[in-house]
Backbone bond lengths (Angstrom), bond angles and torsions (degrees), N, CA, C in turn:
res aa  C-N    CA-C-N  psi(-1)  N-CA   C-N-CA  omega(-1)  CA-C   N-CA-C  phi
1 X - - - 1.476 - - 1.530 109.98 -
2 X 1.265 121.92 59.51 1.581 135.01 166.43 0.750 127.75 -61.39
3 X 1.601 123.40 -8.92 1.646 106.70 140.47 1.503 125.38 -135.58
4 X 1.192 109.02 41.51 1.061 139.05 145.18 2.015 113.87 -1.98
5 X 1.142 104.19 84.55 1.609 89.46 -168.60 1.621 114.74 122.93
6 X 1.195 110.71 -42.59 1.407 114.80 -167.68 1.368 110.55 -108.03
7 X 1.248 114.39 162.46 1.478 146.52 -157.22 1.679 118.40 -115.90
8 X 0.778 110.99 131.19 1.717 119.54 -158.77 1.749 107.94 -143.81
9 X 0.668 103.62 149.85 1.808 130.08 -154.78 1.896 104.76 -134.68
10 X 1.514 104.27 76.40 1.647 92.00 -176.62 1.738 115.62 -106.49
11 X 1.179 118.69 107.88 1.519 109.48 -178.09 1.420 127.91 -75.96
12 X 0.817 150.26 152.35 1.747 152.04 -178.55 1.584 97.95 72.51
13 X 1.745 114.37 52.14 1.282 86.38 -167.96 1.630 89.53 -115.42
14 X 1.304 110.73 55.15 1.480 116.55 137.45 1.332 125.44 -112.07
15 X 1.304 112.65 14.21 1.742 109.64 -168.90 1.965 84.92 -110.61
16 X 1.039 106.54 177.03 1.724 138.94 179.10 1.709 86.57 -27.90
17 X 1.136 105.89 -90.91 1.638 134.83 -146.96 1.433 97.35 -60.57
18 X 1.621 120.03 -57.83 1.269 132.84 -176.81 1.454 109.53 -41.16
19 X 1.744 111.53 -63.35 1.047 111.86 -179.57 2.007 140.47 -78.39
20 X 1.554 81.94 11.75 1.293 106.45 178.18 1.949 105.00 -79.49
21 X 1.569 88.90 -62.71 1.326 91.81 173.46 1.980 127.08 -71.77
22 X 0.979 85.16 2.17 1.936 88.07 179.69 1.768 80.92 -82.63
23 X 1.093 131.17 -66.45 1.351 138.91 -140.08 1.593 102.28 -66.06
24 X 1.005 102.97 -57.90 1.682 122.05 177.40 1.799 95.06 -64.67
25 X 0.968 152.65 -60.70 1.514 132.51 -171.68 1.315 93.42 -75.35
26 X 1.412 151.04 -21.42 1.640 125.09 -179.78 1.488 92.32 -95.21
27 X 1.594 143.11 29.04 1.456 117.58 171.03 1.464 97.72 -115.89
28 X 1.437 106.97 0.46 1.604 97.14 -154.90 1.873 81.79 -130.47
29 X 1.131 120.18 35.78 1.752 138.24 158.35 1.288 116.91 92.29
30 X 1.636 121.28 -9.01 1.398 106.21 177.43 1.401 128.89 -87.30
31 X 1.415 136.76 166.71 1.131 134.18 -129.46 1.375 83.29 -118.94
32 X 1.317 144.98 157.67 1.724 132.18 177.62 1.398 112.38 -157.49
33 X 1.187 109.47 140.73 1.656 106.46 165.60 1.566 93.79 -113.38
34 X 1.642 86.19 164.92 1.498 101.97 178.22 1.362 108.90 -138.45
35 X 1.860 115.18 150.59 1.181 127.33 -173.55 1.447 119.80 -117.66
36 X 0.865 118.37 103.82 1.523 104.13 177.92 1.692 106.32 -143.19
37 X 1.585 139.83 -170.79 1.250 148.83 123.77 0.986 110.32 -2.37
38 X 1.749 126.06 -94.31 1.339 132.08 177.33 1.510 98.65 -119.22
39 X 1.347 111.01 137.41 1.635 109.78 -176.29 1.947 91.88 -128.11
40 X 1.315 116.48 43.74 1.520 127.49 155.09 1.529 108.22 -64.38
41 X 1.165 104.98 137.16 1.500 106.37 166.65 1.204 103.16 92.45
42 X 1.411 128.43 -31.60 2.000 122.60 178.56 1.233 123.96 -93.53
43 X 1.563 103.29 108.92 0.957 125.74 174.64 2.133 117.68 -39.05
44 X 1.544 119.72 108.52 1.251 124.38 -148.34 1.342 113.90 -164.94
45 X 1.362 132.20 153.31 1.022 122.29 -151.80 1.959 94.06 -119.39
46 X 1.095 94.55 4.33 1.475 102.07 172.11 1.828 118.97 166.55
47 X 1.038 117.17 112.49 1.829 149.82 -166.86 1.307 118.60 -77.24
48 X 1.411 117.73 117.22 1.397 116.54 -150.23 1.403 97.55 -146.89
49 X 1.371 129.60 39.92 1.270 142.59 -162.59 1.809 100.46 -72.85
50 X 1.385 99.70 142.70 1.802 111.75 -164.10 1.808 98.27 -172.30
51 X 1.653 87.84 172.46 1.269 97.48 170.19 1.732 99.58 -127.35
52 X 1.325 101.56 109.32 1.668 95.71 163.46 1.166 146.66 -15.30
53 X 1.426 110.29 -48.20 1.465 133.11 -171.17 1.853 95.84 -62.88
54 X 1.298 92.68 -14.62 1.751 77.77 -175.20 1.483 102.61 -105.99
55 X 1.700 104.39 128.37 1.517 101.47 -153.53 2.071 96.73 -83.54
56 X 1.288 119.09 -4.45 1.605 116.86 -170.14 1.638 74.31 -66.75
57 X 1.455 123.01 -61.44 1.790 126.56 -154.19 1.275 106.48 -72.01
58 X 1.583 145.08 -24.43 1.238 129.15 137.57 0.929 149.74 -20.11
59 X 1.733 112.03 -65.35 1.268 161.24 135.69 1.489 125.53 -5.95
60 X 1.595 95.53 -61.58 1.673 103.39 153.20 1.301 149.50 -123.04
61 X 1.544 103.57 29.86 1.304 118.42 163.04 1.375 119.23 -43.85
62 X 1.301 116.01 -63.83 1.573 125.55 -172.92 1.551 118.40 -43.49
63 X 1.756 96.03 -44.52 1.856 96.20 164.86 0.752 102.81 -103.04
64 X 1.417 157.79 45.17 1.427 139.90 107.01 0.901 122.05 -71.06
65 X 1.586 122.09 -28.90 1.790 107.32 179.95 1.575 94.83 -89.10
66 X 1.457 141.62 -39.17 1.683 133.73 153.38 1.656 85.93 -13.21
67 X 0.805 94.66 -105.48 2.111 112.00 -158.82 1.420 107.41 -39.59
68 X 1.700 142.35 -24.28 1.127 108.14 -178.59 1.512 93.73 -97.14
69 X 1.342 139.97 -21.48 1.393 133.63 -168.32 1.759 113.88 -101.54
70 X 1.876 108.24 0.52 1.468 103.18 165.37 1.577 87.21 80.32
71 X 1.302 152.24 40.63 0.887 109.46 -146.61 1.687 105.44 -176.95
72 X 0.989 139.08 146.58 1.740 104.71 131.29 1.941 88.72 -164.83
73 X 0.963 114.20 146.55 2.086 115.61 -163.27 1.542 103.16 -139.58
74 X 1.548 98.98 -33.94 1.750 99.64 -174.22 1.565 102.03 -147.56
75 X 1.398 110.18 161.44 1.495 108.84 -169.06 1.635 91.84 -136.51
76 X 1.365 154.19 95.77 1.698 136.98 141.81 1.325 127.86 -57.95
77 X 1.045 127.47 100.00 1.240 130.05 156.95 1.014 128.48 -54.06
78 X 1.168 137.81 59.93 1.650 135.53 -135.83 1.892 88.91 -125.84
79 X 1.316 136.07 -4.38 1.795 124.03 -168.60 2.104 97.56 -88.40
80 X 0.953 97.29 139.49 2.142 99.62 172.35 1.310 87.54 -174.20
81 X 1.769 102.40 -179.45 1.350 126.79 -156.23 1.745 82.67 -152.08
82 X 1.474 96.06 137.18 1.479 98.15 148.54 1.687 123.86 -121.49
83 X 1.280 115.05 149.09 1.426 134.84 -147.07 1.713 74.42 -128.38
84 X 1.571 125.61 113.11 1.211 146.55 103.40 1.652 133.07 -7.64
85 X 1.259 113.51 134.07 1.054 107.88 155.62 1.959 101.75 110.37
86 X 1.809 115.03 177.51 1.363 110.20 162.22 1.467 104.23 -89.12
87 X 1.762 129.90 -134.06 1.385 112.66 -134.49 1.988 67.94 -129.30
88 X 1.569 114.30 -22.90 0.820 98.86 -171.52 1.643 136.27 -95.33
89 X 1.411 98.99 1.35 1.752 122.07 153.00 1.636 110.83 -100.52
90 X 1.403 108.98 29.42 1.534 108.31 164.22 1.288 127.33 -111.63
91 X 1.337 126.12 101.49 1.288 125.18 -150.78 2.200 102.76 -80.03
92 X 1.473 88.46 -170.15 1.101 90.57 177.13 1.684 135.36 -66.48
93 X 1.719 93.50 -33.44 1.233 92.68 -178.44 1.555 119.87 -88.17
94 X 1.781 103.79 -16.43 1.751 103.67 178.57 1.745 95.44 -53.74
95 X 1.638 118.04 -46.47 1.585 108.68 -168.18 1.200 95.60 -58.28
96 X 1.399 143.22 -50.20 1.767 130.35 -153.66 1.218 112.15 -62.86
97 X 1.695 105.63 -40.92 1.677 109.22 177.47 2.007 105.97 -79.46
98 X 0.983 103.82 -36.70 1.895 90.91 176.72 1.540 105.28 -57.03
99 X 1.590 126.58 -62.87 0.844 116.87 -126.35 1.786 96.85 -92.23
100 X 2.018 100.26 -3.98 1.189 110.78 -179.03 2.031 120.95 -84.08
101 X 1.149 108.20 -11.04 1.489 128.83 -137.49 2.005 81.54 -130.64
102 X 1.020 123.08 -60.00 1.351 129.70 -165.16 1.352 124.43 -90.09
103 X 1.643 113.83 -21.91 1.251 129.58 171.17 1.085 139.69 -130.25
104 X 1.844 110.66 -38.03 1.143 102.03 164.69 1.671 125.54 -82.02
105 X 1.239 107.64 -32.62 1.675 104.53 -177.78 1.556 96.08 -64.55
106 X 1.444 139.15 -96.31 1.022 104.46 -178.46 1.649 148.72 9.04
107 X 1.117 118.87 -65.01 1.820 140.78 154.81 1.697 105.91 -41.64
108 X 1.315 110.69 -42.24 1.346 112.70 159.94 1.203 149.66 -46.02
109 X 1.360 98.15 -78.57 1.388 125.58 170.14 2.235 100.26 -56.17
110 X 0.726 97.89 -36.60 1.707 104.47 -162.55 1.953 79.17 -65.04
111 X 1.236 102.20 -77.87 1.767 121.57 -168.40 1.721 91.83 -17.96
112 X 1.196 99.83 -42.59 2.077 105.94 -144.70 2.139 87.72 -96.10
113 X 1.496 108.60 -15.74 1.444 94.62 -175.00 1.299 105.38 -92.38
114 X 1.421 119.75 -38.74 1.746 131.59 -177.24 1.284 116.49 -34.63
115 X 1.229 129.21 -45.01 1.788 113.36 -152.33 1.751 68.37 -121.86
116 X 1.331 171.66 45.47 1.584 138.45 68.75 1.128 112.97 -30.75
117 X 1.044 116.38 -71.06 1.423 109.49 -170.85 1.572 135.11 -33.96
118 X 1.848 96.22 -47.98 0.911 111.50 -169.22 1.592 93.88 -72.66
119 X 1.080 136.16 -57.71 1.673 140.21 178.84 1.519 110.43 -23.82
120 X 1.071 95.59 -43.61 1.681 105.62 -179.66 1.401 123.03 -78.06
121 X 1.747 123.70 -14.32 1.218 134.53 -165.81 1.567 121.71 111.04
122 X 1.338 111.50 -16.94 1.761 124.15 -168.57 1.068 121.03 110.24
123 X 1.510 122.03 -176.44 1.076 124.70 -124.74 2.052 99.13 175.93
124 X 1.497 97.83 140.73 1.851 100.34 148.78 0.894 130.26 -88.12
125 X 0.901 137.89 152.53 1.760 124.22 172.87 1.860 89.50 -141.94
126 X 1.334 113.35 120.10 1.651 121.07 151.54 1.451 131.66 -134.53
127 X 1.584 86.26 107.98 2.038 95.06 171.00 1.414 126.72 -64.66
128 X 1.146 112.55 150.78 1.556 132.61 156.56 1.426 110.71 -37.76
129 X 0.885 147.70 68.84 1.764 134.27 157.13 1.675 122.46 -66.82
130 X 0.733 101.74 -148.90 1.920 102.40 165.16 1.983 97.96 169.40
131 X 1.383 107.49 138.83 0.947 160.57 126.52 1.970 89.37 14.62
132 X 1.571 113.77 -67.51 1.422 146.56 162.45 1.546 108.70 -52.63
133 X 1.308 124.39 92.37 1.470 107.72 169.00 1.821 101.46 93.00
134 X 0.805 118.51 -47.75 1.722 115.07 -173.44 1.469 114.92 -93.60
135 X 1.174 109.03 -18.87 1.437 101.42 172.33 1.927 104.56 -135.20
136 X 1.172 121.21 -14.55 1.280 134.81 -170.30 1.485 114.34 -155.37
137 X 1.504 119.16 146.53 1.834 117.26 176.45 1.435 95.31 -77.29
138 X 1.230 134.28 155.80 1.187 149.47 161.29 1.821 118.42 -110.98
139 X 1.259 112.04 166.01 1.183 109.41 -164.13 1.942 106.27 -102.87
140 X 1.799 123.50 134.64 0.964 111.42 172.33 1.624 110.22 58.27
141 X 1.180 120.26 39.84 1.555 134.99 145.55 1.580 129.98 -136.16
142 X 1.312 113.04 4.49 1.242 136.68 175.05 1.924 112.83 7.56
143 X 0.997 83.82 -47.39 1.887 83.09 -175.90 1.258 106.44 -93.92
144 X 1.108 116.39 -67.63 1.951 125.93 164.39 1.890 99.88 -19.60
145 X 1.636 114.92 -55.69 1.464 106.31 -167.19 1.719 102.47 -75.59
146 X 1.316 129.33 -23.16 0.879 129.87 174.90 1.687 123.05 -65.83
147 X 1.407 90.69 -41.23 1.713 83.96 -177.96 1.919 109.73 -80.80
148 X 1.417 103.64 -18.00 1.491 87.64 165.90 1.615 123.87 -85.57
149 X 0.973 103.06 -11.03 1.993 108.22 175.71 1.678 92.06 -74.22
150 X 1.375 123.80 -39.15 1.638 120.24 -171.34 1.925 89.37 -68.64
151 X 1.166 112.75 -64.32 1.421 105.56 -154.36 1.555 98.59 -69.79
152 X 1.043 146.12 3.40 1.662 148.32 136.06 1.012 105.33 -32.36
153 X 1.325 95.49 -102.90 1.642 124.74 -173.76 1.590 111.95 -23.07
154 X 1.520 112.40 -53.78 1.762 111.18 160.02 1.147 109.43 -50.07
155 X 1.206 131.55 -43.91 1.505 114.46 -167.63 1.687 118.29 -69.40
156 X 0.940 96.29 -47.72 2.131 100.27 173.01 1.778 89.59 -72.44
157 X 1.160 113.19 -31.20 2.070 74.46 -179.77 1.391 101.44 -90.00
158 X 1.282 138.46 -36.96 1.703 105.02 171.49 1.826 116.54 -77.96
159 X 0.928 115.52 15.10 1.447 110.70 166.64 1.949 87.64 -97.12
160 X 0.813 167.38 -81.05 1.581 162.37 136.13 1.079 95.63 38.23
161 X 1.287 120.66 -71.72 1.682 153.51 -138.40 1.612 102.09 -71.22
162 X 1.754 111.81 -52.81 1.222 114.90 -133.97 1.805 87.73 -153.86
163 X 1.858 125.22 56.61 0.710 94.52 -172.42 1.754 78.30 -108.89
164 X 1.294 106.11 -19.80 1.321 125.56 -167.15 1.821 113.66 -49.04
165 X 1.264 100.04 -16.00 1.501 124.86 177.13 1.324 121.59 -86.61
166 X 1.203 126.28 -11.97 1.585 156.77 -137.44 1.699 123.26 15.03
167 X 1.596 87.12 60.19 1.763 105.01 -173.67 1.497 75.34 -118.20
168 X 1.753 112.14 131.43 1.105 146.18 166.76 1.464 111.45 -91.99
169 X 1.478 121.61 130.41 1.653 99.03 -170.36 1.839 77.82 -149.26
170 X 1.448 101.81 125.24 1.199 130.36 155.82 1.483 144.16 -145.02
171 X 1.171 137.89 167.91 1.274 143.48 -178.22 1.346 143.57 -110.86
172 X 1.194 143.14 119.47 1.625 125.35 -155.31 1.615 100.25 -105.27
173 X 0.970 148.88 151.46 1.374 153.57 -141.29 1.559 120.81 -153.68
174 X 1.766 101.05 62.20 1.600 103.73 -166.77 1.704 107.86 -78.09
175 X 1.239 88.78 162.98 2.055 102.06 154.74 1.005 102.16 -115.27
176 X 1.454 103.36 -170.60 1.059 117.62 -165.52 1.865 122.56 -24.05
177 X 1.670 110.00 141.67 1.511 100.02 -179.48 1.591 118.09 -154.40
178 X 1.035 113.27 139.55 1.866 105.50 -154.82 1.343 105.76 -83.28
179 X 1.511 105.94 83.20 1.415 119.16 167.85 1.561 138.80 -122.85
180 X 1.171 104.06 149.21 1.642 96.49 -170.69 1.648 117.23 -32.00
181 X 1.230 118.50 -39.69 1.319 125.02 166.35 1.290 111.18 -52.94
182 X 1.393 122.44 -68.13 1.715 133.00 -174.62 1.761 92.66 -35.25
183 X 1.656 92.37 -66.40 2.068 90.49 -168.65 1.309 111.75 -82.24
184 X 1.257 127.29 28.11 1.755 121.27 149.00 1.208 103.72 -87.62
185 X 0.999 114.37 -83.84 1.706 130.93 151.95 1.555 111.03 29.43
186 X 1.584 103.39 -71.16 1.675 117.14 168.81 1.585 110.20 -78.52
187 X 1.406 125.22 -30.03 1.542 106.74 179.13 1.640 109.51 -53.51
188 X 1.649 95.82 -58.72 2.129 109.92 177.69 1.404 108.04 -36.91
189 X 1.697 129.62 -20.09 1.263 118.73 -161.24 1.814 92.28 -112.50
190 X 1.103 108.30 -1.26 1.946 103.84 -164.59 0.918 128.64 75.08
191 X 1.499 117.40 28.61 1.350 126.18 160.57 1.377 126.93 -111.73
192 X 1.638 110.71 127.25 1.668 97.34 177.13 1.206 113.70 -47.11
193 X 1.591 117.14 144.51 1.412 115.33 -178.93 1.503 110.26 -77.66
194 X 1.761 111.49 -30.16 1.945 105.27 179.54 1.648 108.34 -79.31
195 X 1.491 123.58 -20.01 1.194 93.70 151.75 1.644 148.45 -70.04
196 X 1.600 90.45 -55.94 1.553 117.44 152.11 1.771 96.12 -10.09
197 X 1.407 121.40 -81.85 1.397 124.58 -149.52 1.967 105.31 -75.84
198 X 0.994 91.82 -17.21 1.663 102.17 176.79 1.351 103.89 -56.13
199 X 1.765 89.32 -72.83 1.546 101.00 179.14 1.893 120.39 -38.83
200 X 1.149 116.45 -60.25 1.412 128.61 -177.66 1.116 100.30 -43.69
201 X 1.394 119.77 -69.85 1.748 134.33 -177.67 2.102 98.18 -35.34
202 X 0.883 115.95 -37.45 1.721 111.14 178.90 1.370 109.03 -61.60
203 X 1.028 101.86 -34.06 2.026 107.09 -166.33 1.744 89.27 -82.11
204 X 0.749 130.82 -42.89 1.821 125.42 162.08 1.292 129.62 -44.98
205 X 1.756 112.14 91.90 1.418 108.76 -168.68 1.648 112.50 -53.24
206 X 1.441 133.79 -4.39 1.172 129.40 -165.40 1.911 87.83 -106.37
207 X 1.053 109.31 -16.50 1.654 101.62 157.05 2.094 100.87 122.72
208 X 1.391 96.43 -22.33 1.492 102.20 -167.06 1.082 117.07 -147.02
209 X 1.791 121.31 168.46 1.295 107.50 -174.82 1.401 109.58 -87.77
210 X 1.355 119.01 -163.62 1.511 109.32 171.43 1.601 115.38 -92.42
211 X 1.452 108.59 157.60 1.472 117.92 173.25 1.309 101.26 -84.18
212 X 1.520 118.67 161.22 1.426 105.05 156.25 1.576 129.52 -71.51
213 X 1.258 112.49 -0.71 1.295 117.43 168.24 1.470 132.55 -61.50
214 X 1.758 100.18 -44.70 1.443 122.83 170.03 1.679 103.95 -50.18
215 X 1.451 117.83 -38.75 1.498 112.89 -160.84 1.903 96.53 -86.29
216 X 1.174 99.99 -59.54 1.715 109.22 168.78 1.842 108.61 -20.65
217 X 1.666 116.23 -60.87 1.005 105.37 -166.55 1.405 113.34 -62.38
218 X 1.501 118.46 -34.85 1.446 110.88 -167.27 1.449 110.98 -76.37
219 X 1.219 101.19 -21.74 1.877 99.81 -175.48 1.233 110.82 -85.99
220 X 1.396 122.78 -9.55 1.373 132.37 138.82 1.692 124.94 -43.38
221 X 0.781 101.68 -79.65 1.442 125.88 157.20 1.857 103.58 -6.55
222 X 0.979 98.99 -86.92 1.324 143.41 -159.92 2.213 95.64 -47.12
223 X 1.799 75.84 -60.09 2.050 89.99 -179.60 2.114 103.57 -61.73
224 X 1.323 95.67 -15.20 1.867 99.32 -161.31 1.129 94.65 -69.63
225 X 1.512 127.90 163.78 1.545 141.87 122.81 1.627 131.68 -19.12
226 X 1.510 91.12 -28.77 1.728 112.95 -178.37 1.952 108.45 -64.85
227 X 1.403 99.29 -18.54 1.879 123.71 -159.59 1.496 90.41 -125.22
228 X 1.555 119.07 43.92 0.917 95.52 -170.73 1.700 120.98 -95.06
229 X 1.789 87.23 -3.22 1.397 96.04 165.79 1.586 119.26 -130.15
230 X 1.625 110.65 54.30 1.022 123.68 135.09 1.411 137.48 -75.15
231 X 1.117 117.75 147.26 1.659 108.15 -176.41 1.458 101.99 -170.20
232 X 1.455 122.84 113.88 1.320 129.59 159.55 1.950 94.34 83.09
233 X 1.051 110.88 37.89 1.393 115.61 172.44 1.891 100.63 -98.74
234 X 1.955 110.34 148.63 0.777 126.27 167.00 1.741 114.91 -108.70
235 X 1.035 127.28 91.78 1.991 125.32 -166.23 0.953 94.77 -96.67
236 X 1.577 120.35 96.38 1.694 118.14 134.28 1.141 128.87 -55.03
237 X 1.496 113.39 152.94 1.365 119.17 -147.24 1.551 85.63 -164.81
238 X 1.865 111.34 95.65 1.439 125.00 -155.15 1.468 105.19 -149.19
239 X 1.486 129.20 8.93 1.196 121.25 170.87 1.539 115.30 59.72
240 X 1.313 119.62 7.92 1.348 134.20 -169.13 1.328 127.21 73.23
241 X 2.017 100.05 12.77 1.222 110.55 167.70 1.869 127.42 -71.84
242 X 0.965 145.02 97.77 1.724 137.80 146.90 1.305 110.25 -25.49
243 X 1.898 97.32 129.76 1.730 92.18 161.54 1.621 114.01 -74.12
244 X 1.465 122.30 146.05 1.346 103.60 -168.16 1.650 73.35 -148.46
């Protein structure tokens, strides 16, 4: 029970990853709200359903999940969208929703969680990065790789910023990952998604793609006491795959 006591703030935690980590920090004692669209059906200790794009509901997530959980110890940024394609089949609105969904809420929610946190003594804080853009350019995702090199790069400068507070702020940095997103993704393109993911899983020297569990544990990890002297780290989490 490692976190036993504490309070956690997980966004997108209706997609794969999100809801990996809501489940896994309320089994192992912490208390959590969750953010998503519709957050029906997730199991939570308090429901904070929104749409990002709206920066007032960004804005005050952090004291809303403070105020309904008494509380606030850890923050995941774990909700994004990926936008396909180069820069020049990227229309206007894929950038409003990438750069709205992947960078700015994030920047948000963090701004509005930081000085709680800090009031209280500190805090974890770990974003969504990817593998794509956060640790490497990727090919034919142009905006998607962009908004994770931005939401990086924030993360080592407010871990810089804000370590002095003893809020730890880092990022876990998956590829590929077998999620409802991953297998829509291939239906929109005409591909079965259980083959589709078969196939991918080969190009993975560890044999497969990732579960969302694999990503859950490390960003676990990461929010624990166990990380307690992590700070401003980027952890890919690639099966021994390269972006290529």
């Amino acid at each position: 029970m490692r976190f036993s006591g504490r309070s956690a703030l997980v966004t997108g935690a209706a997609g794969g990853i999100g809801a990996a980590i809501a489940r896994q920090l309320r089994a192992e004692g912490a208390r959590v709200a969750v953010a998503d669209r519709d957050t029906g059906g997730i199991e939570a200790e308090a429901h904070l359903p929104g749409d990002l794009l709206d920066p007032a509901y960004a804005d005050g997530l952090a004291g809303a999940a403070r105020a309904a959980l008494d509380g606030l110890d850890i923050v995941i940024n774990n909700a994004g969208v990926i936008t396909r394609g180069p820069v020049t089949e990227t229309t206007d609105a894929d950038w409003s929703l990438s750069l709205g969904v992947n960078v700015e809420a994030p920047f948000r929610i963090c701004r509005a969680a930081i000085p709680l946190m800090a009031a209280t003594g500190g805090g974890a804080i770990v974003n969504v990065s990817s593998c794509w853009g956060g640790k490497a350019p990727g090919p034919n995702h142009a905006v998607y790789c962009m908004t994770k090199a931005a939401i990086a790069s924030l993360t080592q400068c407010m871990a810089m910023d804000h370590a002095h507070q003893g809020i730890r702020v880092n990022a876990v940095c998956p590829n590929e990952v077998n999620t409802p997103m991953l297998r829509t993704g291939f239906a929109r393109r005409g591909f079965d998604p259980d083959t589709a993911v078969a196939e991918l899983g080969r190009t993975v020297p560890l044999g497969r793609i990732a579960e969302p569990e694999d990503i859950s544990d490390v960003a676990l990890f990461l929010a624990s006491d166990a990380a307690r002297y992590v700070c401003g780290a980027l952890v890919e989490i690639n099966g021994g795959k390269a972006v290529a």
